[in-house]
PAVEX-128746 format. One line per 10 residues: their letters; for each residue x, y, z of C-alpha. Coordinates in steps of 0.5 Angstrom, whole numbers. Layout:
! PAVEX-128746
A) X:Y:Z; ...
END
This chain:
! PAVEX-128746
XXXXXXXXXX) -201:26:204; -197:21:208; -197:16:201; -195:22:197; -189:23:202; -187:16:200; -188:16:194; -184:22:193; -179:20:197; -178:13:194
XXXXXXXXXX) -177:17:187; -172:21:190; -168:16:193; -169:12:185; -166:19:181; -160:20:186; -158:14:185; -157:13:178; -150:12:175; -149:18:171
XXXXXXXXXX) -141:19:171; -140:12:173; -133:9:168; -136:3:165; -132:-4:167; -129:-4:160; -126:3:160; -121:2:166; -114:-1:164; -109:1:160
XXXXXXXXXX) -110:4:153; -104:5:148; -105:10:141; -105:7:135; -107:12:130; -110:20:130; -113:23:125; -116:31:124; -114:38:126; -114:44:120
XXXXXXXXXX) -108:39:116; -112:33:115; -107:28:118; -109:21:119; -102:18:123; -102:10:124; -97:10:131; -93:3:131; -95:-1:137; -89:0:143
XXXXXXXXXX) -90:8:142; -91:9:149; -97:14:149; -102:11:153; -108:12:157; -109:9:164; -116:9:167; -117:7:174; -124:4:177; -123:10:182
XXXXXXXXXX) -124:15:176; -117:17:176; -112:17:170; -106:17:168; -103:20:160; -97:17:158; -92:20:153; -86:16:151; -87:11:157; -87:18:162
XXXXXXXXXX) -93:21:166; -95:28:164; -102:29:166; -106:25:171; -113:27:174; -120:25:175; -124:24:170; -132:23:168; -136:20:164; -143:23:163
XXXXXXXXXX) -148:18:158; -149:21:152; -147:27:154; -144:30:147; -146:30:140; -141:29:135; -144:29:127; -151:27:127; -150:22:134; -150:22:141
XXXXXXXXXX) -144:19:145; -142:18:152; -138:24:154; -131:24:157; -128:30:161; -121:28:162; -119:33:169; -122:38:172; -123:44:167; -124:40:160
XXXXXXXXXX) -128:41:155; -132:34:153; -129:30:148; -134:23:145; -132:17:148; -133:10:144; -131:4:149; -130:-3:145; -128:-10:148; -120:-8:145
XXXXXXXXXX) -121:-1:143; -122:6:145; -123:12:141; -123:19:144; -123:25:140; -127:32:140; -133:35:137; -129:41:133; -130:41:127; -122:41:126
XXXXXXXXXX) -121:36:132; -117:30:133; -119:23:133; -115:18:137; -115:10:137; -113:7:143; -112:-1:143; -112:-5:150; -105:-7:153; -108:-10:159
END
């Protein structure tokens, strides 16, 4: 009995320690949009570099949105590891506040791409500034 109790408890302590939620390292910066595509009109929009739309994360789970070079929301944000699927794949979900429906997450190196699983959705390309 007194085995079972470690055991169990061992694999308790292993589960509520996961990473679920955790910001990957490569996502915290500052992220500068340089292209969006979707909605019902079919827009796809190159956006010159300097246009002051960025996105800031931070390694505390904040964020900061910016548009022409001024604050408009900030909050918390959460990641849930293959948290959403968008077409026939799975990919790291983003919340970005408190009552935000999930949007698709892909972190490269340079680049973040952020967009919504609806069908007229929109797609956004962020490329890193710092």
């Amino acid at each position: 009995m007194k085995a079972f109790l470690f055991i169990f408890c061992i694999s308790a302590t292993i589960v509520g320690c996961t990473k679920t939620g955790v910001a990957p390292g490569n996502l915290v910066g500052t992220w500068e949009l340089r292209h969006y595509s979707g909605t019902i009109a079919g827009v796809n929009k190159d956006v010159p570099a300097g246009n002051g739309s960025l996105l800031q994360f931070k390694a505390d789970s904040t964020f900061q949105h910016f548009t022409n070079f001024k604050a408009d929301n900030n909050g918390r944000f959460r990641i849930i590891k293959n948290g959403v699927n968008w077409g026939d794949e799975k990919h790291d979900a983003i919340y970005l506040g408190e009552n935000d429906s999930p949007n698709f997450l892909i972190v490269k190196a340079d680049s973040l791409i952020i967009g919504n699983t609806f069908p007229d959705g929109v797609t956004s390309l962020y490329l890193r500034t710092k």
